[in-house]
Structure formats: C-alpha cells, structure tokens
N, C-alpha and C positions, 0 to 999 in steps of 0.2 A: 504494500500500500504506500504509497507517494501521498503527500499533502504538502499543500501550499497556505503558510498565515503568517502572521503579521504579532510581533508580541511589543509592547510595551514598557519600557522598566520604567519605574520610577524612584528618586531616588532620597533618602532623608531630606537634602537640604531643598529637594523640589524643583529641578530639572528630572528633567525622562528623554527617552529615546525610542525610538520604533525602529525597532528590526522585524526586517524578514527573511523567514526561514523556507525552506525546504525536509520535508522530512521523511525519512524511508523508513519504515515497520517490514520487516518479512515476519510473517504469523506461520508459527507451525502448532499441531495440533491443538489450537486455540490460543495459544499464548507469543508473546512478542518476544523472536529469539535471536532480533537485532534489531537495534533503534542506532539509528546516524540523524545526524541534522548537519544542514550545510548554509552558511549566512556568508555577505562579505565581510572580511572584519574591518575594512577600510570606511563600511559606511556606518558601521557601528562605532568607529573609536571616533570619526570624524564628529559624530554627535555629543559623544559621554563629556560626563565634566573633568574639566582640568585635575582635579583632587583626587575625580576618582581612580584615570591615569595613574597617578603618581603612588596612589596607596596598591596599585598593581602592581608596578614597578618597585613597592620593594619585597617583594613576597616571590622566594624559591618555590619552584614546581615541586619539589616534597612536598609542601603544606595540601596539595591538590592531590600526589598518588594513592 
C-alpha cells in the first residue's frame, strides 16, 4: 500500500511546518511487515526553526539507535 499526506509539526514556541510524505506499508498476513516513508529533507529543514536546527545539531545518532 503506497499513500500520499501531508503532516504538520508544531512546535512549543509556535512555528510549524508541513511536510509531505510518501508512505509504503507491504501487509502480510494482516499485519504491516514494512513501513518506509520518504519526504524531502531540504523542504522540511528549509521550514523548521533556527533553534530547532541547532538543538539537532548537537545530539549523536546513538541517542536515536
């Protein structure tokens, strides 16, 4: 299953941003046994706020594995 939407962030200090996604489900015997999503990240960083940038920027990918 493929879908196409649009999601929203919003953020404490109350800037938001609108991305859109793409998104792949393959379903096997009822249940979802791969989910991908695919966005630009050029038109999502070109939106987000400066601060939030920066508090991404100090945080190692261990915190994420």
């Amino acid at each position: 299953m493929i879908v196409e939407h649009t999601e929203t962030w919003h953020f404490e200090t109350g800037e938001s941003l609108r991305n859109q996604f793409v998104t792949v489900h393959v379903v096997k015997d009822g249940k979802i046994a791969l989910w991908r999503d695919y966005w630009d990240l050029n038109t999502m960083m070109s939106q987000a706020p400066q601060w939030w940038i920066e508090r991404l920027a100090q945080h190692d990918g261990s915190e994420w594995s």
